[in-house]
DONUZA-648010 format. One record per residue (C-alpha): x, y, z; residue number from 0. Coordinates in pm, whole numbers, plus 32768, in hexadecimal, padded with zeros to 4 digits. Layout:
! residues N
px: X&py: Y&pz: Z&i: NUM
...
END
This chain:
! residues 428
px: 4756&py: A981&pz: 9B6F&i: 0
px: 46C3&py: A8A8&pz: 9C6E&i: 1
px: 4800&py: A79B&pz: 9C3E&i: 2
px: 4904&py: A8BD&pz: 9C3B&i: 3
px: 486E&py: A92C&pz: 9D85&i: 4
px: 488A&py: A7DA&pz: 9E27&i: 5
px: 49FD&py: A791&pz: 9D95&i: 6
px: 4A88&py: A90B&pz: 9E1F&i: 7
px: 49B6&py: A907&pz: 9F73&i: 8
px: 4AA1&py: A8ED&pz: A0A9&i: 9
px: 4AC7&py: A793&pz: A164&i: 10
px: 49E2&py: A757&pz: A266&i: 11
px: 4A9A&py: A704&pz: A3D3&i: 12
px: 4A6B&py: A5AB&pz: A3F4&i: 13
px: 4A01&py: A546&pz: A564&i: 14
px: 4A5B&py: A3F1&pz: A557&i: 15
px: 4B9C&py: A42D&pz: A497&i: 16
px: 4C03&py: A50E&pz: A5AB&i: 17
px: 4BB4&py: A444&pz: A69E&i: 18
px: 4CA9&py: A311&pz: A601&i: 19
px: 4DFE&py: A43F&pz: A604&i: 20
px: 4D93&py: A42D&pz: A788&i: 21
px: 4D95&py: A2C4&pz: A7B0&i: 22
px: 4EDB&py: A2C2&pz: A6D5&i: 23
px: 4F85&py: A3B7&pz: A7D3&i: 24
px: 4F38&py: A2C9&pz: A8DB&i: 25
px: 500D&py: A1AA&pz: A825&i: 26
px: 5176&py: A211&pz: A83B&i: 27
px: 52A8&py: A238&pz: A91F&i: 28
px: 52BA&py: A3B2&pz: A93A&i: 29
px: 5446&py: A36A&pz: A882&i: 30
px: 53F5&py: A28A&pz: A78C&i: 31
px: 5412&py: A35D&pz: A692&i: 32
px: 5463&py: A265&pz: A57C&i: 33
px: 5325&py: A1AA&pz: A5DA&i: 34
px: 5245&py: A2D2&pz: A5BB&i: 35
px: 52FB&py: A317&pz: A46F&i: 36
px: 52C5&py: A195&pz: A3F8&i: 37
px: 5140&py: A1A9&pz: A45F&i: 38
px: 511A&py: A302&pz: A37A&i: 39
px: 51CF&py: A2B0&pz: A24D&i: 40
px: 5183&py: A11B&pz: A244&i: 41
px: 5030&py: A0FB&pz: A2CA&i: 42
px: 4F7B&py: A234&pz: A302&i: 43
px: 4FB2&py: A31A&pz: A1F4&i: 44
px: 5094&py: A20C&pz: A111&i: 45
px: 5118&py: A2BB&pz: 9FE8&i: 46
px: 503B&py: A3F6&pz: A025&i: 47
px: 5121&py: A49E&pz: A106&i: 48
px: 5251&py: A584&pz: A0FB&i: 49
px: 5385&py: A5FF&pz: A1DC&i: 50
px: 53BD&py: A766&pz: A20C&i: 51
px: 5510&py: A7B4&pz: A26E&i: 52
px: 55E7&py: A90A&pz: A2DB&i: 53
px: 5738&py: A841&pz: A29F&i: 54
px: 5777&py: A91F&pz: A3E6&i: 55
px: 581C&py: A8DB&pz: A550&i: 56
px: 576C&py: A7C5&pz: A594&i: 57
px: 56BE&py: A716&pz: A45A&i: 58
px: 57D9&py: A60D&pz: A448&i: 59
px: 56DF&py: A54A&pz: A54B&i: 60
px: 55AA&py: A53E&pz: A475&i: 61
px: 5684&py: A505&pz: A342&i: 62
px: 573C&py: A3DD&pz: A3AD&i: 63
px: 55D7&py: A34D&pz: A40E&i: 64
px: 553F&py: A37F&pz: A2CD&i: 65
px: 5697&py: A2E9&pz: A25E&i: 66
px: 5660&py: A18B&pz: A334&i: 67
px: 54E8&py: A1AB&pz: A2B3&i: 68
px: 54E5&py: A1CC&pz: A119&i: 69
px: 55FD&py: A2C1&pz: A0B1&i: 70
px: 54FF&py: A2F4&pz: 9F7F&i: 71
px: 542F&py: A3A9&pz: A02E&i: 72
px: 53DE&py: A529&pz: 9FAF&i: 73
px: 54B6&py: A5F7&pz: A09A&i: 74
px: 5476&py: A77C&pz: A053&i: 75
px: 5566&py: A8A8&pz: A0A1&i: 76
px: 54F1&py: A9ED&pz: A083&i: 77
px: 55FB&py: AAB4&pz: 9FA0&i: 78
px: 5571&py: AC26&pz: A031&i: 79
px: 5680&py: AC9E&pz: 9F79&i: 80
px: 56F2&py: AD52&pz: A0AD&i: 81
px: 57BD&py: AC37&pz: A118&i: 82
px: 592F&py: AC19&pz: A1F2&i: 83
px: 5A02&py: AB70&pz: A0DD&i: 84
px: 5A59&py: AA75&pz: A1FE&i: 85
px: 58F4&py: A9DF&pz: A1D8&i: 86
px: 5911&py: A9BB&pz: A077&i: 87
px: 5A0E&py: A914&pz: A091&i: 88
px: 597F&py: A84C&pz: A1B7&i: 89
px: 5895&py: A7E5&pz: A0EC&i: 90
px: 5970&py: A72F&pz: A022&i: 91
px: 5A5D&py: A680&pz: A127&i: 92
px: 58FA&py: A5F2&pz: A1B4&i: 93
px: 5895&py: A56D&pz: A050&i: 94
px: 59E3&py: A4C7&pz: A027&i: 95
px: 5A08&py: A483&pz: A1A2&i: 96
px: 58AF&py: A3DB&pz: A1C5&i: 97
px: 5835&py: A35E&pz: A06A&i: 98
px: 5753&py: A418&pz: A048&i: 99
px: 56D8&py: A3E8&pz: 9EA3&i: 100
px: 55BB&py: A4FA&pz: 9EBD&i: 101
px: 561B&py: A623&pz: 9F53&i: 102
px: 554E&py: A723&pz: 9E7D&i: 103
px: 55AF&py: A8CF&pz: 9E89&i: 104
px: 5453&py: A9A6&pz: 9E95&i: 105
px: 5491&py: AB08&pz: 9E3D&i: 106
px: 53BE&py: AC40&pz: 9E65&i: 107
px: 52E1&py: AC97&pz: 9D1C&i: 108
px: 53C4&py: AD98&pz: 9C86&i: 109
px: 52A1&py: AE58&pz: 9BFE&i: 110
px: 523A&py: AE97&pz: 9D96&i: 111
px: 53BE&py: AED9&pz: 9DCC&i: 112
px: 53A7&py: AFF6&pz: 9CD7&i: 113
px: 5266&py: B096&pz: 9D29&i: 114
px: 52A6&py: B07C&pz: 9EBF&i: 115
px: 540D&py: B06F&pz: 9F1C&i: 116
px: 54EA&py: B11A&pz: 9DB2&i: 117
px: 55D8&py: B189&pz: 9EC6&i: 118
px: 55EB&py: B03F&pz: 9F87&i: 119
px: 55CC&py: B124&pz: A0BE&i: 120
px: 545B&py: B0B1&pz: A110&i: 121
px: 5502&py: B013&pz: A26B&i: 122
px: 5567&py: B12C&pz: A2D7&i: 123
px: 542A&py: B1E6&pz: A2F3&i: 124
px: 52E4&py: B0D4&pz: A2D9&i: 125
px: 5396&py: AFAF&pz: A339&i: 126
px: 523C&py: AEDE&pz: A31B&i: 127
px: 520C&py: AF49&pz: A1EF&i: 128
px: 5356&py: AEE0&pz: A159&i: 129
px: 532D&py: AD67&pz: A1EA&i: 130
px: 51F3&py: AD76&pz: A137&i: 131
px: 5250&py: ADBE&pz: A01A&i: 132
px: 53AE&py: ACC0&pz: A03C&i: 133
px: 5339&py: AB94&pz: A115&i: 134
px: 519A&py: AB9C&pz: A142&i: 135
px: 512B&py: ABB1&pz: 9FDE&i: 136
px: 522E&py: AAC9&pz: 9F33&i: 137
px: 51F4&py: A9B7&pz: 9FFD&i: 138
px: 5091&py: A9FB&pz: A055&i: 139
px: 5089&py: A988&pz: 9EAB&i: 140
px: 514A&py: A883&pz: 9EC1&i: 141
px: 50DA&py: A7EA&pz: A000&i: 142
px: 4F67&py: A7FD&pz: 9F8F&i: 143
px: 4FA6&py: A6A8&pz: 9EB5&i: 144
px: 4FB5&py: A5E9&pz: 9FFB&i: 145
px: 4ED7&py: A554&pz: A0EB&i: 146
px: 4FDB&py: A5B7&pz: A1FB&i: 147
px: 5156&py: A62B&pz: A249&i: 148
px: 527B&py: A5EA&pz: A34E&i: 149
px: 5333&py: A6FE&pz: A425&i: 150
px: 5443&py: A738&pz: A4D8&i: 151
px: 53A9&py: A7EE&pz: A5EE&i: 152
px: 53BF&py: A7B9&pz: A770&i: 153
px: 531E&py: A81F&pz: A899&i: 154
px: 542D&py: A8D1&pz: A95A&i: 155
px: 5472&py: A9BB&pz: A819&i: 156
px: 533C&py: AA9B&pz: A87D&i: 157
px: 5232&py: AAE9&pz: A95D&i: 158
px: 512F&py: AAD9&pz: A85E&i: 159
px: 51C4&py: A97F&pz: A7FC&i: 160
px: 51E1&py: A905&pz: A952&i: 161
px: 50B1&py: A816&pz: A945&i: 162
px: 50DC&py: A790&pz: A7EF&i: 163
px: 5097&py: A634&pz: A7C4&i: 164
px: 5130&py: A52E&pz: A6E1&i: 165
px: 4FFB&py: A54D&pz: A60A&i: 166
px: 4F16&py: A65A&pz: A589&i: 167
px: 4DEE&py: A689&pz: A4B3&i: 168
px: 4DF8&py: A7BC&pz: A411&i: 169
px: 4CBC&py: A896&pz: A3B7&i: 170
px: 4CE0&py: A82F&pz: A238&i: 171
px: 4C93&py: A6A6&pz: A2D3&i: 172
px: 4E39&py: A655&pz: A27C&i: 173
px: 4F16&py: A5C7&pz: A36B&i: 174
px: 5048&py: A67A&pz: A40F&i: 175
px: 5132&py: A588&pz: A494&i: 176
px: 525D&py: A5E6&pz: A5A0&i: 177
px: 5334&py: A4F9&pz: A5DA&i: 178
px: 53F5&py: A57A&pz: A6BF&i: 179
px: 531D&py: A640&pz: A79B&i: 180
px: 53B4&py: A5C7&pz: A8E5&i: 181
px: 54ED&py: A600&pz: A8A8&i: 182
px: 559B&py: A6DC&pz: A971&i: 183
px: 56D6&py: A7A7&pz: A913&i: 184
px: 57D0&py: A672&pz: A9CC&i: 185
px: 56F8&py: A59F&pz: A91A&i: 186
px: 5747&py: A628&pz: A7CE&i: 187
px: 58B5&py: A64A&pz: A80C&i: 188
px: 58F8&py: A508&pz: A89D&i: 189
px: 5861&py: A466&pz: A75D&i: 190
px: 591A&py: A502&pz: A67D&i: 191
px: 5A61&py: A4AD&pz: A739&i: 192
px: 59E6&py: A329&pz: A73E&i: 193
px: 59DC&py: A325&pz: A5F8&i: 194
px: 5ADA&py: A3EB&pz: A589&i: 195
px: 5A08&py: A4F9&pz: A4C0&i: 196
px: 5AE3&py: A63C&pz: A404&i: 197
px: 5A62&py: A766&pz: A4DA&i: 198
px: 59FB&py: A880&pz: A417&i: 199
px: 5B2D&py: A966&pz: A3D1&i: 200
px: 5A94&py: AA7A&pz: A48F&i: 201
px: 5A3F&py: A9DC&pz: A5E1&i: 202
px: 5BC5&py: A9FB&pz: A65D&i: 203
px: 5BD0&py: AB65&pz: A646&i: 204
px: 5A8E&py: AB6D&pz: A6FB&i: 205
px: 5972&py: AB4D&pz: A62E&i: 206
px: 587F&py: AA69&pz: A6BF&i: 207
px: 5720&py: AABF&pz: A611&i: 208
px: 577F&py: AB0C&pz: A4AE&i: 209
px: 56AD&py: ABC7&pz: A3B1&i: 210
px: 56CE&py: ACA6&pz: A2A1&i: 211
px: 5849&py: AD60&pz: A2E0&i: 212
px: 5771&py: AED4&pz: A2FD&i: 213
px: 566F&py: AE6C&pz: A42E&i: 214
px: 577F&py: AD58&pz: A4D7&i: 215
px: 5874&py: ADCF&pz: A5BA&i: 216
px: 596F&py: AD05&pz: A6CA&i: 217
px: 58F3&py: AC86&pz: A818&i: 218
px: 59B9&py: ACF5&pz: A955&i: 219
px: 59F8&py: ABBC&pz: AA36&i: 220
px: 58BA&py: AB76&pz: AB49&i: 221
px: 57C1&py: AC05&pz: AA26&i: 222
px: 56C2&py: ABC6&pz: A996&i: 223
px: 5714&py: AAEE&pz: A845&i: 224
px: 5606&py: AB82&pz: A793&i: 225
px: 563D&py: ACE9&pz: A817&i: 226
px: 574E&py: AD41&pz: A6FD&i: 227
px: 5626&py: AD2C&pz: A60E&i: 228
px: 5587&py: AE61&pz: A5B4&i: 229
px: 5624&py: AF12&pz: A6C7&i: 230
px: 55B7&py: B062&pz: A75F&i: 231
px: 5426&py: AFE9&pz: A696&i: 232
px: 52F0&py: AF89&pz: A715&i: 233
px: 5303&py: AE64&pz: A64E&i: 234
px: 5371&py: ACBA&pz: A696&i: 235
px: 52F3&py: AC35&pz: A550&i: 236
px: 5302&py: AC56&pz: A3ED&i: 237
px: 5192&py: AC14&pz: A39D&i: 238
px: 51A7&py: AAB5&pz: A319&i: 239
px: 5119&py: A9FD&pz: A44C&i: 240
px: 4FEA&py: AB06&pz: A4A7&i: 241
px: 4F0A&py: AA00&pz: A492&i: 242
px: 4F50&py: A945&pz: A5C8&i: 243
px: 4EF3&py: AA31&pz: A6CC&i: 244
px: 4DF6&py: AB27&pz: A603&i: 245
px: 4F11&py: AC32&pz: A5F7&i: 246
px: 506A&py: ACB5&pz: A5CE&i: 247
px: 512F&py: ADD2&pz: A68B&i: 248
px: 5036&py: AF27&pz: A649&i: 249
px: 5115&py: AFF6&pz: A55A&i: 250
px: 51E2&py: B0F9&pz: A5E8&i: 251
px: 510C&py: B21E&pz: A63C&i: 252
px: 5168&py: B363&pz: A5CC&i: 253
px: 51A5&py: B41B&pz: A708&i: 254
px: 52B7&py: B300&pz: A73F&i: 255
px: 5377&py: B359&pz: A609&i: 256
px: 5447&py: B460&pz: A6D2&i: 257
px: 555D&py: B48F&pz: A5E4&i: 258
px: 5575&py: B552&pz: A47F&i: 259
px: 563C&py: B4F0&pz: A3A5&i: 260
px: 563D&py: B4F5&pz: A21E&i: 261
px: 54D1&py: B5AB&pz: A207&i: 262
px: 5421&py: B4B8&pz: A2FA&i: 263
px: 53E8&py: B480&pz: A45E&i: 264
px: 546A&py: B303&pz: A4B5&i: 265
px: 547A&py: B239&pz: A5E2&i: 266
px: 55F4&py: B28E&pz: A696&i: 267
px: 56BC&py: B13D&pz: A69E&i: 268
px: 57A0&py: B1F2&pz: A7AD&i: 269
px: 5718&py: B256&pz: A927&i: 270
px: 57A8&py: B358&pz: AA31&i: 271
px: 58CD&py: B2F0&pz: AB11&i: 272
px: 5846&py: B277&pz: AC70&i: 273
px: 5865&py: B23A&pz: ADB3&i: 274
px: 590E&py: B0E1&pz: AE2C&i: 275
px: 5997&py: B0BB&pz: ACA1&i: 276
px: 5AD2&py: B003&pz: AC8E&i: 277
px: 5BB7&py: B0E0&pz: AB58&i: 278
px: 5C58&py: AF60&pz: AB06&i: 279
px: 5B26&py: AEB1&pz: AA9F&i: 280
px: 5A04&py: AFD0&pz: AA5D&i: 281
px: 5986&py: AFB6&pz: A905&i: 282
px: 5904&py: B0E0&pz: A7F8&i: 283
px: 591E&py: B1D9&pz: A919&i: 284
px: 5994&py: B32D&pz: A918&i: 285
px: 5AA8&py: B33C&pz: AA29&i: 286
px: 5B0C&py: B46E&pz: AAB4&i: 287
px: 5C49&py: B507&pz: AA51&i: 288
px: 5CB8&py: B509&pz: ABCF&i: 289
px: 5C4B&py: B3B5&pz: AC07&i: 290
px: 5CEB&py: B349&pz: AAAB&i: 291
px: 5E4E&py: B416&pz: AB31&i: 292
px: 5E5B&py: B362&pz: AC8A&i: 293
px: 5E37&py: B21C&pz: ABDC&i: 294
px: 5EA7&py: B239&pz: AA8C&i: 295
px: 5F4C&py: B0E5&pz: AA70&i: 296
px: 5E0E&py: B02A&pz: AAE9&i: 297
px: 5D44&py: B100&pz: A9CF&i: 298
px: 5E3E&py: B0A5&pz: A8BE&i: 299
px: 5E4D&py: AF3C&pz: A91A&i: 300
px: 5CD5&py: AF38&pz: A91C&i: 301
px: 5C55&py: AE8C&pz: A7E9&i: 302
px: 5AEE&py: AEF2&pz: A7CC&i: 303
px: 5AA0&py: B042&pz: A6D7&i: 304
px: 5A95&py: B163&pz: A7D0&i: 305
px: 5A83&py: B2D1&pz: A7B9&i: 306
px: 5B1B&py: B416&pz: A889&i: 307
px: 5A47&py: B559&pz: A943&i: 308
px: 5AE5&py: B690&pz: A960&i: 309
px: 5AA5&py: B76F&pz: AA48&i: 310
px: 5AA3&py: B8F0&pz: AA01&i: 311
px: 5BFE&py: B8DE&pz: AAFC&i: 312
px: 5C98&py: B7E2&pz: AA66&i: 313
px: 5DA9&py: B80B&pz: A9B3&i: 314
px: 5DAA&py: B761&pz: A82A&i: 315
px: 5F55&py: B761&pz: A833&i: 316
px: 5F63&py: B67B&pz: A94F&i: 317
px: 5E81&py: B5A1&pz: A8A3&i: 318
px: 5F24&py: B5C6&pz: A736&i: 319
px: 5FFB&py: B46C&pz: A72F&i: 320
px: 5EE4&py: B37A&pz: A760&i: 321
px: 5DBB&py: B441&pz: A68C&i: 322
px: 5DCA&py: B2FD&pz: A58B&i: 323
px: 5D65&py: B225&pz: A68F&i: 324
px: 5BED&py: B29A&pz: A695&i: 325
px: 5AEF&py: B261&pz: A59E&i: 326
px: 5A3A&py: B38B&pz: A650&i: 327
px: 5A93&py: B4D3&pz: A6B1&i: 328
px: 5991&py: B57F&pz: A7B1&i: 329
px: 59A6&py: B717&pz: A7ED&i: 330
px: 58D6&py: B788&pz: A911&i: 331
px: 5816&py: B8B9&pz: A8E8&i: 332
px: 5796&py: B8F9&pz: AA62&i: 333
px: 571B&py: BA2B&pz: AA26&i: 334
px: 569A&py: BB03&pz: A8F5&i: 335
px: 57A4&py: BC19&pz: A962&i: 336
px: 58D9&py: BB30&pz: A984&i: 337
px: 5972&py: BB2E&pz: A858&i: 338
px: 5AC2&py: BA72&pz: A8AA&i: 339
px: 5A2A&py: B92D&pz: A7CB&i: 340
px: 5A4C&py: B9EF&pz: A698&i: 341
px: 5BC0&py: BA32&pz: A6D3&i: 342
px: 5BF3&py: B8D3&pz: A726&i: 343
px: 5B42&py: B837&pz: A620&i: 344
px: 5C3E&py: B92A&pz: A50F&i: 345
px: 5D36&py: B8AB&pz: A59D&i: 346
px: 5CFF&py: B745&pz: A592&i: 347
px: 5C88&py: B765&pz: A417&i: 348
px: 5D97&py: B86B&pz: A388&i: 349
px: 5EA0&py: B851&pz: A47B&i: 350
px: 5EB2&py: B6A7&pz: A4AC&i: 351
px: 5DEE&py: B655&pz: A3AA&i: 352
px: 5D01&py: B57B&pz: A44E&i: 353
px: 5C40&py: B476&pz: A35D&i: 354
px: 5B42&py: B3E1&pz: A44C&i: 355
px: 59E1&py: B453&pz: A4A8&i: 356
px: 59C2&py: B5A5&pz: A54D&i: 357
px: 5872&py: B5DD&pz: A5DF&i: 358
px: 57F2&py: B6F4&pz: A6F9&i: 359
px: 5741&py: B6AC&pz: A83C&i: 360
px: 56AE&py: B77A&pz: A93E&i: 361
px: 55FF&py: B8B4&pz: A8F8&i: 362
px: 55E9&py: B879&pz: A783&i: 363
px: 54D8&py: B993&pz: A704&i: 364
px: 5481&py: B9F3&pz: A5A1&i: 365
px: 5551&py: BB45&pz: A596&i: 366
px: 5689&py: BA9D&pz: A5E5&i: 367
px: 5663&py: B989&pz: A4CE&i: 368
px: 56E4&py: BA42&pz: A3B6&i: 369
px: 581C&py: BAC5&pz: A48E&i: 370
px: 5850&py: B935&pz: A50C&i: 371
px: 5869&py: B8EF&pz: A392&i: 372
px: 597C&py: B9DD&pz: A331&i: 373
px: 5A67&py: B96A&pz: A445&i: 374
px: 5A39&py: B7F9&pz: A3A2&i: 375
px: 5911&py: B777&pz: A48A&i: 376
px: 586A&py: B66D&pz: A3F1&i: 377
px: 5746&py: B5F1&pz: A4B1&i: 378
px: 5686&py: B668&pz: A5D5&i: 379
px: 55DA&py: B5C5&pz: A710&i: 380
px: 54B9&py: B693&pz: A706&i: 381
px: 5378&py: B68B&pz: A802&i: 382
px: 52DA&py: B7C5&pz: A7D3&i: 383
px: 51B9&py: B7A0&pz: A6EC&i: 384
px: 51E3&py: B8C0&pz: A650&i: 385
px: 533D&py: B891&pz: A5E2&i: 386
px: 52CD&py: B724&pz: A58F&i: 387
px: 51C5&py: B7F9&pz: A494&i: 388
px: 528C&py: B8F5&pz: A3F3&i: 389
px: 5388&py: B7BE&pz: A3AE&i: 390
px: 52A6&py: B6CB&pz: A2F9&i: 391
px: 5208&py: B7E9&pz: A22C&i: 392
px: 535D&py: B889&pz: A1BA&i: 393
px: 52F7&py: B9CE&pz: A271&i: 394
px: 5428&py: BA59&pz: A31C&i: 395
px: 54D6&py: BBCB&pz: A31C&i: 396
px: 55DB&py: BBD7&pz: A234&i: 397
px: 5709&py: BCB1&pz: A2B7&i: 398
px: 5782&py: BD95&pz: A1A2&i: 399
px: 585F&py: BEB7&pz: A266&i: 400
px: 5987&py: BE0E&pz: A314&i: 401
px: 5A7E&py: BEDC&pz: A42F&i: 402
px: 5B23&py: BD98&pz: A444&i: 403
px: 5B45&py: BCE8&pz: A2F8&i: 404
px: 5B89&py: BBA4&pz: A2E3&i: 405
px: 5C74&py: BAD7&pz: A19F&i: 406
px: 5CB2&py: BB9E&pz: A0C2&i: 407
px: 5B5A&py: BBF4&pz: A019&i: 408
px: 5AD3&py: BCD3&pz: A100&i: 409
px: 5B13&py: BE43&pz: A11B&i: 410
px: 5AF2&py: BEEB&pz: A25A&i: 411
px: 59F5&py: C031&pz: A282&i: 412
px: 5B0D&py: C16C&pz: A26E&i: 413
px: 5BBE&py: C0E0&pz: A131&i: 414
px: 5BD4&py: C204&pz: A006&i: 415
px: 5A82&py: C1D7&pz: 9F3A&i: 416
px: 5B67&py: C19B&pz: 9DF0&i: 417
px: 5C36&py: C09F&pz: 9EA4&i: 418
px: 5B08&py: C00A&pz: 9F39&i: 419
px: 5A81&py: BFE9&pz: 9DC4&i: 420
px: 5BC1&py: BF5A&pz: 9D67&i: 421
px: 5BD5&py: BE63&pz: 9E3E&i: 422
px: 5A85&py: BDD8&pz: 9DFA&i: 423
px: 5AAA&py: BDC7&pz: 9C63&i: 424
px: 5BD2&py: BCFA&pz: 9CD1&i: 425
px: 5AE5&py: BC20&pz: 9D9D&i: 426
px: 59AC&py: BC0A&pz: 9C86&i: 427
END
């Protein structure tokens, strides 16, 4: 007993060890990033160290280092199974491209596929959970065989990232080694056009951080690079690198999952329409119908995801030729006695047959749930708590008499008791 409890105890930080990844900071050009590759993988950590690779936007860089290095060298990709195609095939125009004879596919552990995510719609509603399950826990097993790994990351991505150094000792006494720390986003894209590296087939149609296709979305111009990943969440990284500053983003709270959808409350990738917003470049936005009608031909040229309010006033014919456009279709309920939302939101689902998302916002209150629902409403913005209860326990009115049926299933309060009955053995 007393051997097994010296051969499982945890590592002990070593002081003078830590104090040597200090010195080793101190020894290189801020963009010699081949150098600080050469010094991990041929003198400090030898043949006890891997690469960890995205195959996104910008891993060319690293990858034609490790190329000039040893193109032997372990070089893992994450297969999350969640995947663009694009990067997939990325992957492969790198190998080929660069050399690269070890380029090795982790998957998630089916057996934690099936027990957390059977629906593969864990991103959607714990999206720390899912990378987990995908990203963490694979290559937490596989990484544990080495006395240290390489990554990809740079200071500029993040905040949290924006002191990291070329070198890190991790809590578990390994070594975390970033090659390319100082580079900056010119810095990145002028090296890949000196040396002529295939871009990523994604970053032309404006993909410039990419992840798994569900949490990645396009960047406008002027943004952010990182900001198209896990849009509209409380969340900048998977999970993977929590160890260099003692934590990740804090999980998306519960009173910021606004939207229900699909039996759960979930963070809303789209925001409100404001003040100052330009209709040609705004992205996941709900524009206003007016503001979508005076500028129409900016909106439709726009190539971000975007969505459309309606207003009790507005009118859903004007709107009828462009309803494809929007991935989201807003109805605002201002008030609980303004019921002109329910007569537009019939008419967009039986009349135009609109495919897309349509959600109420605005006074959304438990008694008007059910009647959302039959008029084709799909999710709800909801802020009252105790909508936001009788939601998440499944405990809402159900509407049985009907004045103003709706399809052809429903049969309005007045109709002859035997045609009443008849109509409903039709229906059972």
């Amino acid at each position: 007993m007393a051997l097994n409890s010296v051969a499982f105890a945890p590592p002990r930080p070593d002081k003078l060890r830590a104090l040597g990844i200090m010195a080793l900071n101190g020894m290189f050009d801020e963009m010699d990033g081949v150098a600080v590759l050469r010094q991990a993988t041929t003198d400090l950590l030898k043949d006890d160290v891997a690469i960890v690779s995205s195959f996104g936007a910008d891993s060319s860089v690293l990858l034609h280092m490790v190329a000039q290095v040893d193109p032997t060298l372990p070089v893992y990709f994450l297969e999350t199974g969640k995947h663009f195609a694009e990067t997939l095939d990325y992957v492969r125009t790198l190998e080929a491209h660069l050399g690269l004879t070890n380029v090795r596919w982790l998957r998630p552990d089916p057996k934690d596929i099936a027990r957390f995510d059977p629906k593969g719609d864990l991103w959607e509603t714990d999206p720390d959970s899912c990378c987990h399950i995908r990203k963490t826990e694979p290559l937490d097993a596989e990484i544990a065989q080495y006395a240290g790994w390489v990554t990809g990351r740079k200071r500029y991505q993040t905040k949290e990232r924006g002191v990291l150094p070329h070198f890190e000792l991790t809590s578990d006494d390994r070594i975390k080694v970033n090659p390319l720390a100082y580079f900056g986003d010119a810095d990145v894209n002028a090296y890949k056009t000196k040396h002529g590296l295939p871009e990523h087939p994604l970053f032309a149609k404006g993909y410039r951080s990419i992840g798994c296709a569900p949490c990645t979305t396009i960047v406008a111009e002027g943004e952010d690079p990182r900001a198209g990943r896990w849009r509209g969440l409380n969340k900048k990284e998977c999970g993977i690198h929590f160890d260099f500053n003692g934590a990740i983003a804090k999980p998306v709270a519960a009173e910021d999952k606004t939207l229900f959808k699909d039996g759960a409350f979930i963070a809303d990738p789209f925001r409100a329409w404001a003040e100052g917003d330009d209709p040609a470049t705004v992205r996941y936005t709900h524009i206003p119908a007016k503001v979508y009608l005076e500028n129409r031909d900016a909106v439709l040229a726009n190539p971000h995801p975007n969505g459309l309010l309606i207003a009790p006033a507005d009118k859903v014919e004007t709107l009828a030729n462009d309803l494809g456009r929007f991935a989201s279709i807003a109805i605002s309920f201002p008030a609980f006695g303004d019921g002109r939302g329910y007569s537009s939101a019939r008419l967009l689902v039986e009349r135009y047959k609109y495919q897309g998302e349509l959600r109420a916002v605005g006074d959304v209150l438990m008694d008007q749930v059910p009647l959302m629902r039959r008029c084709g409403i799909e999710a709800f913005v909801v802020t009252h708590q105790a909508t936001r209860k009788a939601l998440e326990s499944g405990q809402l009115t159900t509407v049985n008499l009907f004045y103003q049926p709706v399809g052809v299933t429903e049969v309005p309060v007045g109709t002859r008791p035997f045609l009443r009955r008849a109509a409903e053995t039709e229906t059972a």
